[in-house]
FIDREN-322174 format. One record per residue (C-alpha): residue in three letters; x, y, z; residue number from 1. Coordinates in Angstrom, 3 decimals, decimal comma. Layout:
N
+------+----------+----------+----------+-----+
: type :        x :        y :        z : seq :
+------+----------+----------+----------+-----+
:  ALA :        X :        Y :        Z : NUM :
...
+------+----------+----------+----------+-----+
//
This chain:
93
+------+----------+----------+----------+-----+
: type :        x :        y :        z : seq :
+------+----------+----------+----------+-----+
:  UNK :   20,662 :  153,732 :   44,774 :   1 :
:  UNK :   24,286 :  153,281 :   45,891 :   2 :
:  UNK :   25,041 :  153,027 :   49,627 :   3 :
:  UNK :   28,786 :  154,001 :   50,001 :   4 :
:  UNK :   28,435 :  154,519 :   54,086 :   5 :
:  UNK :   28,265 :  151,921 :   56,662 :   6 :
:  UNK :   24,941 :  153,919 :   57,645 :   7 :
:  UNK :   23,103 :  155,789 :   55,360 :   8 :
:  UNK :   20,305 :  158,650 :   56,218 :   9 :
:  UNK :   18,494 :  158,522 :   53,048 :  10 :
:  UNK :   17,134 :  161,988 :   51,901 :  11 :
:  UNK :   19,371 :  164,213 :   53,491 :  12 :
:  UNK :   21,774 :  165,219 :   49,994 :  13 :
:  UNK :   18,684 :  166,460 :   49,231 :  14 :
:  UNK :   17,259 :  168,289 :   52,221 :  15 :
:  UNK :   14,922 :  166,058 :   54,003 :  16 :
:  UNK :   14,130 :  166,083 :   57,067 :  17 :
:  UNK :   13,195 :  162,688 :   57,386 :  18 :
:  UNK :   13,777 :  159,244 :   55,972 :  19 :
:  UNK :   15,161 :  156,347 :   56,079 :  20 :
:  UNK :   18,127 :  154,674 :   57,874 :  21 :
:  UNK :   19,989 :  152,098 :   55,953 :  22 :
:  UNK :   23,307 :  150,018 :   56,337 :  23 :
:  UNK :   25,312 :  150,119 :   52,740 :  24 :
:  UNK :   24,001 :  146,676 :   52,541 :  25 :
:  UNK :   20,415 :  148,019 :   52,307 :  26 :
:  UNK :   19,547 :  146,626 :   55,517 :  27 :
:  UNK :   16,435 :  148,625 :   57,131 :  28 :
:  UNK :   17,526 :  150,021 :   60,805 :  29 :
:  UNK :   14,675 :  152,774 :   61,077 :  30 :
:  UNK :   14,169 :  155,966 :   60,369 :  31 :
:  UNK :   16,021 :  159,384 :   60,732 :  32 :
:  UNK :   14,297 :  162,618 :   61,679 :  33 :
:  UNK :   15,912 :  166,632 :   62,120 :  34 :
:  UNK :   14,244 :  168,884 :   64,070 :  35 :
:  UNK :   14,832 :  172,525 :   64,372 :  36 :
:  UNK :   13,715 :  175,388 :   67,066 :  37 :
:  UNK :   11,430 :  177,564 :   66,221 :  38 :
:  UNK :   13,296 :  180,219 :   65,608 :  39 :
:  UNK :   15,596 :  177,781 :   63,330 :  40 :
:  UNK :   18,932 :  178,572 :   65,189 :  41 :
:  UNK :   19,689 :  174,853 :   66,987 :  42 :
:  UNK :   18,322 :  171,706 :   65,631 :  43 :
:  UNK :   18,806 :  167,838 :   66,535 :  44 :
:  UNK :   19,172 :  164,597 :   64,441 :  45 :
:  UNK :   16,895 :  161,618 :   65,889 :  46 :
:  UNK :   17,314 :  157,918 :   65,162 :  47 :
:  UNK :   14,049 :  156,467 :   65,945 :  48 :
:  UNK :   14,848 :  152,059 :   65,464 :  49 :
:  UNK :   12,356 :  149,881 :   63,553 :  50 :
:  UNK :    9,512 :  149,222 :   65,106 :  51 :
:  UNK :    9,455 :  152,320 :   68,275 :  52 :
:  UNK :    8,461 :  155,111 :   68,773 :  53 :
:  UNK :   10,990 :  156,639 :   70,458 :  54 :
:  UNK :   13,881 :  158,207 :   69,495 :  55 :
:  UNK :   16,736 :  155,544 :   70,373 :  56 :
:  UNK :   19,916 :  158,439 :   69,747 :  57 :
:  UNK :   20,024 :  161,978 :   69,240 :  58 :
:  UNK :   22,322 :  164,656 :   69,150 :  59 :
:  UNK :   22,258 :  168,127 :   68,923 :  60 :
:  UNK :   23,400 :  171,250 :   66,811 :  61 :
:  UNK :   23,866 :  173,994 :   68,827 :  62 :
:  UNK :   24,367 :  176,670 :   65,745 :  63 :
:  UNK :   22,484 :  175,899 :   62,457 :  64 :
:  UNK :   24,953 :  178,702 :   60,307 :  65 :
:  UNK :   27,733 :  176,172 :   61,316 :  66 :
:  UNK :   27,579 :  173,636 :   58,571 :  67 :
:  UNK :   30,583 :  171,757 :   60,358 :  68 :
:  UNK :   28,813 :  171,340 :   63,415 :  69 :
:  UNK :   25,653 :  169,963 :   61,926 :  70 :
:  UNK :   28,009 :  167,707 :   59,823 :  71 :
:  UNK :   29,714 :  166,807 :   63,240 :  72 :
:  UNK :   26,091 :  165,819 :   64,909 :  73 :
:  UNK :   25,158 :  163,786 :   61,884 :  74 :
:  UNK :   28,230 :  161,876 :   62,183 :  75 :
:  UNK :   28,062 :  161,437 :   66,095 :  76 :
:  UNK :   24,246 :  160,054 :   65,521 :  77 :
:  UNK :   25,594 :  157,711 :   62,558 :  78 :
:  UNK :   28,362 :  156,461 :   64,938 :  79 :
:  UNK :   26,140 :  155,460 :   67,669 :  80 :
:  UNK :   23,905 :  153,385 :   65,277 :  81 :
:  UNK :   27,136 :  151,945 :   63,558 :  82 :
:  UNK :   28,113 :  150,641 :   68,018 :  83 :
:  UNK :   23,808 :  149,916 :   68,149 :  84 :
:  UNK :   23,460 :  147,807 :   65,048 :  85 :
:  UNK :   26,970 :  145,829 :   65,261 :  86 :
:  UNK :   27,825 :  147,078 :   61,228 :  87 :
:  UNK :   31,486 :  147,120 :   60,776 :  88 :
:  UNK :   33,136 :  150,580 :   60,928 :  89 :
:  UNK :   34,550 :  152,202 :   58,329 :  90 :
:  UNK :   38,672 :  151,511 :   57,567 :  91 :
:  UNK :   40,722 :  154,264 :   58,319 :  92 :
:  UNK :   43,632 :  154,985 :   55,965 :  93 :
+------+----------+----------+----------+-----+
//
């Protein structure tokens, strides 16, 4: 499996909504976890570290027909690990 981002949530290309949280060097950080509303209109990521139980970051999406804003939250969440875990942020060109 290739990791191409400093933090990967593994299962999500494929519409999971769990699994597991990995730096592109395969290191194991915990597990990822999205949770909608019942009636499936808002939603929130949770990053739960190895070895808790509770969620450590998470961040909301306040409409779930906005893919932009659920691809905003996801990268919000993914930041906060990167500044948690101390792996290197991604160059900007």
């Amino acid at each position: 499996m290739e990791l191409t981002y400093p933090i990967n949530l593994i299962g999500y290309d494929n519409d999971a909504i769990n699994g597991d949280v990995l730096t592109r060097h395969g290191e194991y950080l915990g597990s990822w976890m999205f949770i909608k509303d019942e009636e499936k209109e808002t939603g929130v990521f949770q990053f739960v570290a190895d070895g808790e139980s509770a969620p450590l970051f998470s961040e909301g999406v306040p409409f779930l027909s906005s893919g932009m804003l659920t691809g905003m939250a996801m990268s919000k969440l993914c930041a906060s690990i990167i500044d948690w875990s101390d792996e290197p942020a991604p160059m900007e060109s």
